[in-house]
N, C-alpha and C positions, 0 to 999 in steps of 0.2 A: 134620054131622061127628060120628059116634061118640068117648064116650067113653074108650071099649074096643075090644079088636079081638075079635069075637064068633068069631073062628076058637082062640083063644086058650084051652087048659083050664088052668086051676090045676093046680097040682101036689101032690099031699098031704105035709104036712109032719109029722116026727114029733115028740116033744117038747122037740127042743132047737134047731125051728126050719129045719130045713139038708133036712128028709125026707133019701130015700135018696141023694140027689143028689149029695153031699161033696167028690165028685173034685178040685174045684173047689179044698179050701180045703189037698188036700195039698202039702207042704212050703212051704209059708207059714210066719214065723216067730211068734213070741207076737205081736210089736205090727201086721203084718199081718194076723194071720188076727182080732184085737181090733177093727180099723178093717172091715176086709172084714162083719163080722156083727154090728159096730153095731145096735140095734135102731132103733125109729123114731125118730128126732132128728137133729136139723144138726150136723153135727161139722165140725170142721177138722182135717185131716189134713199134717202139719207134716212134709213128706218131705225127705229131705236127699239131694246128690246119691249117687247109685248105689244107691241103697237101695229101688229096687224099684215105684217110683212109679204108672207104667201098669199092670204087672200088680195093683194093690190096684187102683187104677180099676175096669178092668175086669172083676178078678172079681168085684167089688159090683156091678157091673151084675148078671152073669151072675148073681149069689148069690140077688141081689132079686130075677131071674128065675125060676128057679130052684127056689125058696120059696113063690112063688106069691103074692110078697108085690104082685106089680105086672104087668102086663101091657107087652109090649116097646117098645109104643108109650104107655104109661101115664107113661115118664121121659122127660127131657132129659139132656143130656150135653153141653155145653160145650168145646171146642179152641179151640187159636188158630193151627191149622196143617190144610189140607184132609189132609196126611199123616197127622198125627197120630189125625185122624179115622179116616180109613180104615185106619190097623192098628189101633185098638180096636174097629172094625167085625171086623176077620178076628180077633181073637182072641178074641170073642166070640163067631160064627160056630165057630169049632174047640171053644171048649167047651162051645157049645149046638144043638140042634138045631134050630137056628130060620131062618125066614127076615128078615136086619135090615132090609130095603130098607124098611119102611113107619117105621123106627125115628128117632127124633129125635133124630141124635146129626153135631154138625158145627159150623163155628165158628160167631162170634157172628155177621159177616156173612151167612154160608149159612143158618144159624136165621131171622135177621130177614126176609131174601130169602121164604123158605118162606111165614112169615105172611103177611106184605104182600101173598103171590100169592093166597092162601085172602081178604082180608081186604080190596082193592084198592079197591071202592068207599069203604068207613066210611076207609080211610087217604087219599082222595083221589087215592088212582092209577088210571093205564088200568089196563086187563089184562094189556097184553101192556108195560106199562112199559120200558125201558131199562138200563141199569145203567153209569153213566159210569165207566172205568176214570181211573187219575190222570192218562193223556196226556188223554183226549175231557176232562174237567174242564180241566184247563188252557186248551186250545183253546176252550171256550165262554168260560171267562174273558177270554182274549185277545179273544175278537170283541164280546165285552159291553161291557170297557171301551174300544175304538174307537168306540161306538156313542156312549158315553157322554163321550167327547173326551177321556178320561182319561190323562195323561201317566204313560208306560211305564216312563220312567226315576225319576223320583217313586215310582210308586208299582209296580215289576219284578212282572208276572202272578204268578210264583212265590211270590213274598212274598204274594201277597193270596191268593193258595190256600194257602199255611198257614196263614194267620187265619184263612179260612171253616173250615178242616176242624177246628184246635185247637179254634175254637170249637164245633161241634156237636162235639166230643168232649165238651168241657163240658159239652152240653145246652143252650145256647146259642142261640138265635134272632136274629137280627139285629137288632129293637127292645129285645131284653135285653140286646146289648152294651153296655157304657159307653164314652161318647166322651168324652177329655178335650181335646180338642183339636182341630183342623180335619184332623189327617192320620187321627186316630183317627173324625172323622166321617167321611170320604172314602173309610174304608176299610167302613165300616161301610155307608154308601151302597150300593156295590158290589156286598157283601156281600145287602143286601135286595132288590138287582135281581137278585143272581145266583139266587138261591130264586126270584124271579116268574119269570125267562127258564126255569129247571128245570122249573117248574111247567106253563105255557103249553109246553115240549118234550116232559112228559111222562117226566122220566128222572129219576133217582137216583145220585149219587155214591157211595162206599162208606161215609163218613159219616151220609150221609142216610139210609142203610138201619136202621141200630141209633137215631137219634135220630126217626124217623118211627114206629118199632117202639114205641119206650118211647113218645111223643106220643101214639099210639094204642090202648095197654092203658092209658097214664093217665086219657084221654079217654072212651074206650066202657066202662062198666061192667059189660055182658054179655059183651064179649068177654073183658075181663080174666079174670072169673070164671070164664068157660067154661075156661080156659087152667087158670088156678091149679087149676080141679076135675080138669085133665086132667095134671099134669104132676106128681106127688104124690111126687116124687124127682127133682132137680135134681142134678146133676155137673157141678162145675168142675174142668177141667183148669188146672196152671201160674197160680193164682189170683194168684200175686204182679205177674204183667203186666197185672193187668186196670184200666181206666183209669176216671175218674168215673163215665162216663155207664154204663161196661160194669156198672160195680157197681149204679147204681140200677137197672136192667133187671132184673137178676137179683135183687132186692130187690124189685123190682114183682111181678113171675112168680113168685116164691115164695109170696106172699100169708104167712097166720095160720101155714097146720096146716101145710106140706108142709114137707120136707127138704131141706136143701142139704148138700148135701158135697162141702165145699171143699179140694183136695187141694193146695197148693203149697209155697212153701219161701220164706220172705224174704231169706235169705241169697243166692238167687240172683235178688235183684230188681234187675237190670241195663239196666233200658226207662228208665228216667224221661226220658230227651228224648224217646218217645214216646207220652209223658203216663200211664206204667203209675204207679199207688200204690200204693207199698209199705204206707201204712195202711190199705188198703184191707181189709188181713187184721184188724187190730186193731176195725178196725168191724164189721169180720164178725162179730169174738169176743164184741163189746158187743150189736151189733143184733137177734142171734136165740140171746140169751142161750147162748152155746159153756159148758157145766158143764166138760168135758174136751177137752184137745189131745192127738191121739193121735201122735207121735214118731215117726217111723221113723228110726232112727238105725244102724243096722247097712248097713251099706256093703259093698255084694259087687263091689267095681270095684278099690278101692286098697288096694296096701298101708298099716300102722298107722302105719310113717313122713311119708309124703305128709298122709295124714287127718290126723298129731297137728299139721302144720306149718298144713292150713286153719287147724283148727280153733282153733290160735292165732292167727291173723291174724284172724280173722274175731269173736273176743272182744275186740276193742279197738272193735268196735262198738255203739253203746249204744240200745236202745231197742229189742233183740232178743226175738222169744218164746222164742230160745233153745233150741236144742239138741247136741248132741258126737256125731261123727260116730266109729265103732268099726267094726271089723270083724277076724274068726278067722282071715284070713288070714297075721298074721303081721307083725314088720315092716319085711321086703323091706330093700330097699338106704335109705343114706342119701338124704337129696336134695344133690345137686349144686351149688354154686356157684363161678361164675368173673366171678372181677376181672379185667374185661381192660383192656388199656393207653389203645385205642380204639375208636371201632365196627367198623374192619377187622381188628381184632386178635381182636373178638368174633366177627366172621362167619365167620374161618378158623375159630375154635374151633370153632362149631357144626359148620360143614361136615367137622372132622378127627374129629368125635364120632358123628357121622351116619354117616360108612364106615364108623368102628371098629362101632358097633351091627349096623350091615349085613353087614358080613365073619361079627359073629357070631351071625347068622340071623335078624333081626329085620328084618319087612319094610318097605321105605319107605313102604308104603301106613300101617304101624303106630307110623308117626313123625309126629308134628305140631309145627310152627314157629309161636309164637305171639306176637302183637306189637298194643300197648295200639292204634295208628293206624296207617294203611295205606300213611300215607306210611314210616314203618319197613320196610317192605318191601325198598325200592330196592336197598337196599343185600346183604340177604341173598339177594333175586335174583339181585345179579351174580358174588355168592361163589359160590352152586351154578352157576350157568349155567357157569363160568371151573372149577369143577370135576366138569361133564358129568354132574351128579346131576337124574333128572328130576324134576320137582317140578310141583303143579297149586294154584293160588289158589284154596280154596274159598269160595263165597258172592261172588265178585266176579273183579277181571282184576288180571293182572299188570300191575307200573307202568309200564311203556310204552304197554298197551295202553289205561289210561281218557282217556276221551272226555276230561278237561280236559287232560292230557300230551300227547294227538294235537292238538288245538288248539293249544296253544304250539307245539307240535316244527314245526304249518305255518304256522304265523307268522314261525317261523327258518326254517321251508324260502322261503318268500317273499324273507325279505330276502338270503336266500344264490342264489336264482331264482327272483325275479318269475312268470317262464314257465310256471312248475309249475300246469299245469291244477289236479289233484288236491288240491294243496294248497288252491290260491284257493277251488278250489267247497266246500270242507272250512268256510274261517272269514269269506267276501266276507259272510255275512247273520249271524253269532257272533259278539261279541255280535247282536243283532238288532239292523241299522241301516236299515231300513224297504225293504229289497230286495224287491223281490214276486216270485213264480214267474216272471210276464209278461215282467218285464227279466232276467231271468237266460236266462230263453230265446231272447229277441231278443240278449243279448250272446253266448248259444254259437252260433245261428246268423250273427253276425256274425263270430264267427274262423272258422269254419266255409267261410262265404265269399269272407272275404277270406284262408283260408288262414296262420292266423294263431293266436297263444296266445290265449284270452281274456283275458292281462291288456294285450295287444297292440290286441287290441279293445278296452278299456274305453280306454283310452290314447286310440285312434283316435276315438272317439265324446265322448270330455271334451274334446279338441280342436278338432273338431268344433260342438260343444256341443250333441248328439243325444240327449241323456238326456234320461229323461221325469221324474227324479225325484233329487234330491241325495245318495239312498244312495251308488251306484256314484264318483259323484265323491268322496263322503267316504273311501269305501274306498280309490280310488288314493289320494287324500292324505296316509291313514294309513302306507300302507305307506312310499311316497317319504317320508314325516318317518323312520318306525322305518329304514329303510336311511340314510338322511341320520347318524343316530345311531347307529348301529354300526358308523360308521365309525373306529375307532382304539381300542376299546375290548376288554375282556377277553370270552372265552367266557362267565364267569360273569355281566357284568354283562350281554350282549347276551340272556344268557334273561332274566335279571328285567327288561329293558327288554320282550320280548315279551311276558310274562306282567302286565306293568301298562298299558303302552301301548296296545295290544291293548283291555285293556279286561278281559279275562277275570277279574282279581282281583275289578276293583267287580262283576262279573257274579254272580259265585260268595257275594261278601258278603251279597248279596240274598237267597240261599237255606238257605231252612231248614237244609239237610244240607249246607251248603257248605263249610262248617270242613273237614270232611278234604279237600276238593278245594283248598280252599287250600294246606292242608300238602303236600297230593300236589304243589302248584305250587313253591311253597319248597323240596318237595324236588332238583325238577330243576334248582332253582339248585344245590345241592350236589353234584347229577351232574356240571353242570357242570364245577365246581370239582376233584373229583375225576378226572375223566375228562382236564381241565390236566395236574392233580398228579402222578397216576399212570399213566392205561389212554394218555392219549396218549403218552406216554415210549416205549410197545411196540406203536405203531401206523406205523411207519415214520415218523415226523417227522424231517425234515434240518432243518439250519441256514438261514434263509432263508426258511420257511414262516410264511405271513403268519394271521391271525387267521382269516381265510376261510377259508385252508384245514382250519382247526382246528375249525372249526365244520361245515364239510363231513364229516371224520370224525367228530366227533360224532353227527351224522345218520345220516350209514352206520352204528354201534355203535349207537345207539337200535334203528333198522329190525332190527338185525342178533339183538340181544334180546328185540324184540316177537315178530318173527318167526320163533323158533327156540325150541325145549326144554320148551314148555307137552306137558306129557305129555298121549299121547292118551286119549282118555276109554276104560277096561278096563285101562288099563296102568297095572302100579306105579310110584306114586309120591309123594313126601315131601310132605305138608298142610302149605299156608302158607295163615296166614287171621288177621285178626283175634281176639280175647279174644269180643267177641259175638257174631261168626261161630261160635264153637268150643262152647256151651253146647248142650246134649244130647247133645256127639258124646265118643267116651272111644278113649285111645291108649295102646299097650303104655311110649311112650315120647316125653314133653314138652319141648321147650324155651322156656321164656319171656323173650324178649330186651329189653333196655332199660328194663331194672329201675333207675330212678331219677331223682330228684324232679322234677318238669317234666313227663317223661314217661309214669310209671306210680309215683305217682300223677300225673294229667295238671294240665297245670300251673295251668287254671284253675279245681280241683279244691279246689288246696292249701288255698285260705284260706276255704273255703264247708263246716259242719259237716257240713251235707246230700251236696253235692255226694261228699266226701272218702270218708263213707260205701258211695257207691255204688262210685265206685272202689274200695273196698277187697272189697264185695263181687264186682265184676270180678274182684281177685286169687283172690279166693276159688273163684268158677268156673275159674277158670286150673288153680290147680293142683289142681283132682278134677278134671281131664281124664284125668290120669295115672293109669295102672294100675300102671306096675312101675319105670320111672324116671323123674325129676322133675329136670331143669338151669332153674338161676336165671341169668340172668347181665347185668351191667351194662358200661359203659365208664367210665372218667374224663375220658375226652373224647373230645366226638362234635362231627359236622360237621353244625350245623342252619343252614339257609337260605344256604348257602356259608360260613359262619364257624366256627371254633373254638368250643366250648361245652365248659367244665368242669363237671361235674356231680355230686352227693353220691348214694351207695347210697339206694335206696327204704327209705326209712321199713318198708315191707311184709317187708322183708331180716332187720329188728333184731325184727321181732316174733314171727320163730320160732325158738325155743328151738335153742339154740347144740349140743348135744347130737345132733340130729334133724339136722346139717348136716356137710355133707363140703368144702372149700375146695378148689379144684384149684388154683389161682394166685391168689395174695393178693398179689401183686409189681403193679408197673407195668412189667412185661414184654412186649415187643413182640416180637413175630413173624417168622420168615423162611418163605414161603416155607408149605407144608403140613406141617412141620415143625416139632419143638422143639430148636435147635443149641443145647444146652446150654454148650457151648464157649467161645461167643461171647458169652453173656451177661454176664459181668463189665465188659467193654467199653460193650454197649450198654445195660446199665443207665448206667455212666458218664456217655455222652452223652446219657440222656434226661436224666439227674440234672443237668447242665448247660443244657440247653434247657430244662428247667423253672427253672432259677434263674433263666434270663437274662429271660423271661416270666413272673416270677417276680407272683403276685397280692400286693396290699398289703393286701386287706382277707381275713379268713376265714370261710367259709361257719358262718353263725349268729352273725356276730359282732352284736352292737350299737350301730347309728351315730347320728349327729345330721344333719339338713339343714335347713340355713335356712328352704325353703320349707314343705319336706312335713314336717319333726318328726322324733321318734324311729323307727326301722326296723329292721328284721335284713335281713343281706347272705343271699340264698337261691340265689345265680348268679352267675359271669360267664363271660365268653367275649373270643374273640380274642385278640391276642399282645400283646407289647409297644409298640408301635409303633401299636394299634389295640386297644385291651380297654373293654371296657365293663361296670358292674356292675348286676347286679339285686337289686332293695330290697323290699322288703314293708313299707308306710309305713301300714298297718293300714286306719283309713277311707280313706286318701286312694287306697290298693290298691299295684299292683304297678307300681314304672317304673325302666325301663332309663335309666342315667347312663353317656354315656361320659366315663371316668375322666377325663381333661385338665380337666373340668367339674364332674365330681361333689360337689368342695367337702364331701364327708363327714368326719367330729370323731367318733372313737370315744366310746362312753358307757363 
């Protein structure tokens, strides 16, 4: 393997380095065109959002091209997106005349991939190796530990595939794990077989790609060498996501003499559940001695309002390299916030703000709805949907549509009708209750035959006693108990019977990423509840309509939601998406909903130094999405997991400057309708102001209490009514716990 690519001429440079070539470095500004023509050394490049990022990447490539300083295939280049790759391909491509395809530039997996294919014997792979995606990993796990007698629900396949993989994130080996215990050896077990069964299969995980990589330039010291002599300019894209093992890699491959340059922004280090470190940058700065951090701080996306309000949230963050984000454009409109009364009072707002924008020419596609977790959606779904606005979830599905909401909704379709083919073959083996293909086939050719539902059939064969295996019997049983128990009970509580009963919560507990599919499940208790309160009031309900039937129209309004208004893909429409969905994308005009404490900052955020950080850096990304206007807005009371929930303004609200803000409703004013009846207002402020006394809380957010068991505390939450209110406590080490109040026995300090 060359080198050099012998087709490759130098280019003559003249004495300020750039030869005639320059094109490249016009309208760049100082601290850009500073970074782009760096001479030979490792810099870190400290980019802040809008400020220009890829283009300095890539005209450094081009520049070092260029100059003649390197040959195309002489560097590396680093992503962590095959996109991102391939438009620094094309814009490198438009400002050179070169061809990139022999060019080493792609993420860390497609990089490592490459070598191990050049390198397959010394790495101990075939040639024509494998490449486990996360379902085939999972699927070898699951048949490994049957192999191995390993109980499923002990120890849930999902769970032991995010050990194996966190762990070679680490760098990790399964003899370098430490066991402290029998489920910590069991897991570690597993883990060492699942590396021999890879091995003897001949395949590679996605994990296994970058830690067999690094394994392998640590190990062979003529390959390392050969690399390090060949790669004599390194580029890291987005450097603040990169995780342990990413950083030794590139620490390895770097070797003594060659360059890195490291382009990212700490301020928008929003990974760490998937293991990115944010000191990662600071060991860069120590490791290959960094003399200067080159800033780009000029912001060509928002206006100086929006930037002055990051830029203050994001200083109350400590252990920053620090930068202030500026820009000549000016600065534009105030930012926006609204105190609304509750979250439906919130949802009409956005939705009444959202036309108004739109009437005055601003396109839906140019509006983003943004929200800290996905279970906050639900709600702002059904507000556009009920006001015929198209709207598209990016990065994921609206809330009817994910896999754990279709699970519950046929767990109620079951107990509302058994019969329901669709539904049963949806959740008869989800949780997984040892069903095999073999019986599910013999149970559909048995309705089949006998002309009949399958649960008709399962019915018939448990009767019978024709089964080959205790799944199908466990599954009728489940259901006949959860219909046994939904018998007299409320809409609300018949879904959290489904969603625990079922199984589905401990399911979800088990997995790594399950927290929001929890929340997503919590949520549809609050649909619930709301759909009681309010949608079913305007669903034709008469006197005399029993709870069945009320759950029937439920069903129908889910179906009716999933299946209706997800805008077609080309067609305009309003972005609802997550805060970490939303990072690298930029809108004429932002909403950021559920600005407060629990929420955004997330609640088990609040009392973790680290954690609290990242969220703030969340917010921070939040609002540089915005280019021209910027809505904040909170509730003082929201409906989480069916109950009332009182809640305080985000922290994130007080930390930007009071001047930089415009208040639209600072009342606890509720709402009629798509409308502001100003008329009416003195009245129903009245009755809230009465409904609040009579529910009136005894203790106040921040106050300081005593409890017998746990000690001193401050009050950070409560919720529900009178009649049913409960408080939450922050008791410091002993952490966060919900008291209901008949119980609480708290003594103010």
């Amino acid at each position: 393997m060359p080198l050099e690519d012998p087709n490759f001429t130098l280019i003559p440079c003249d004495n300020n380095g750039m030869g005639n070539q320059s094109t490249l470095l016009v309208d760049l500004n100082n601290k850009q065109l500073e970074a782009v023509t760096l001479p030979h050394q490792s810099a870190l490049i400290l980019a802040g959002a809008g400020s220009g990022k890829t283009r300095v990447l890539t005209a450094r490539i081009a520049w070092l091209i260029q100059t003649g300083q390197v040959s195309p295939t002489g560097l590396l280049a680093v992503t962590f997106t095959n996109k991102a790759a391939k438009e620094m391909l094309t814009r490198i491509t438009a400002s050179l005349p070169i061809n990139t395809r022999g060019m080493w530039v792609g993420t860390f997996h497609g990089l490592c991939n490459r070598l191990l294919r050049a390198h397959h014997r010394e790495a101990g792979l075939p040639a024509s190796f494998q490449i486990l995606d996360i379902a085939d990993q999972l699927s070898v796990i699951k048949r490994l530990m049957k192999l191995m007698n390993v109980d499923d629900e002990k120890y849930p396949p999902k769970q032991v595939q995010n050990f194996i993989n966190g762990c070679k994130d680490e760098g990790l080996r399964a003899h370098a794990v430490e066991a402290y215990d029998a489920h910590s050896q069991k897991m570690r077990d597993i883990f060492e077989e699942y590396d021999k069964q890879c091995q003897r299969d001949g395949v590679a995980d996605f994990a296994e790609l970058l830690l067999r990589c690094y394994e392998l330039l640590e190990r062979d010291v003529n390959i390392r060498q050969h690399y390090q002599s060949r790669f004599k300019y390194i580029l890291v894209d987005e450097f603040q996501d990169t995780n342990r093992l990413q950083y030794l890699w590139l620490k390895l491959l770097a070797g003594q003499g060659n360059c890195m340059f490291a382009v990212g922004d700490d301020d928008q280090s929003i990974y760490g559940f998937r293991g990115a470190r944010v000191g990662n940058m600071r060991d860069f700065e120590k490791d290959f001695n960094i003399q200067h951090i080159v800033k780009l701080e000029e912001n060509y996306r928002s206006h100086s309002n929006i930037l002055d309000a990051a830029n203050a949230i994001i200083s109350h963050n400590t252990n920053r390299l620090g930068k202030n984000l500026w820009t000549s454009a000016g600065a534009g409109e105030p930012v926006r916030v609204y105190d609304a009364y509750n979250d439906t009072d919130e949802a009409q707002f956005i939705v009444d703000e959202i036309k108004m924008l739109h009437c005055e020419g601003t396109s839906l596609g140019e509006i983003a709805l943004l929200y800290r977790s996905n279970a906050q959606s639900r709600i702002l779904e059904h507000a556009l949907f009920s006001a015929n606005l198209p709207y598209r979830v990016y990065g994921g599905l609206r809330f009817f549509e994910r896999a754990e909401i279709k699970h519950a909704l046929a767990y109620m379709r079951l107990i509302a009708n058994a019969n329901d083919d669709t539904a049963l073959l949806r959740v008869i083996n989800f949780p997984a209750r040892g069903i095999g293909a073999r019986s599910l086939e013999q149970l559909q050719e048995s309705a089949r035959t006998e002309n009949c539902s399958i649960w008709q059939a399962a019915i018939n064969r448990v009767g019978e006693g024709k089964l080959g295996g205790k799944g199908i019997e466990g599954f009728v049983a489940l259901i006949r108990h959860m219909v046994d128990h939904a018998y007299g009970i409320s809409l609300a509580e018949l879904t959290e019977l489904a969603t625990t009963m079922s199984g589905l919560t401990a399911h979800y507990q088990n997995d790594k990423e399950g927290e929001d599919r929890i929340e997503n499940l919590k949520e549809l208790v609050t649909a619930a509840v709301s759909f009681t309160n309010q949608d079913f009031g305007n669903h034709n309900n008469v006197d005399g309509e029993t709870e069945q039937d009320l759950l029937t129209q439920f069903l129908s309004h889910a179906s009716l939601e999933a299946g209706e208004h997800q805008a077609d893909v080309g067609k305009e429409a309003l972005q609802l998406m997550t805060v970490h969905a939303s990072k690298g994308l930029e809108f004429k005009a932002v909403f950021i909903s559920g600005l407060e404490e629990g929420l955004c900052p997330h609640e088990q955020s609040l009392y973790e130094n680290q954690g609290l950080e990242e969220e703030r850096r969340l917010m921070y990304v939040a609002v540089t999405r915005a280019r021209q206007r910027l809505y904040l807005s909170h509730a003082q009371s929201r409906m989480l997991h069916g109950k009332v929930r009182y809640g305080i303004p985000s922290r994130f609200l007080d930390e930007i400057p009071e001047q930089l803000l415009k208040h639209i409703n600072s009342k606890p004013v509720a709402r009629l309708g798509s409308t502001r009846d100003y008329n009416e207002l003195p009245a129903m402020m009245s009755a809230q102001q009465s409904h609040r006394q009579k529910n009136a809380m005894p203790w106040k957010i921040g106050q300081q209490v005593d409890h017998a068991k746990f000690g001193n505390g401050v009050v950070v939450s409560y919720e529900g009514n009178a009649s049913d209110m409960r408080v939450q406590v922050n008791f410091g080490r002993e952490g966060l716990k919900w008291l209901a109040m008949e119980f609480a026995k708290l003594t103010p300090i």
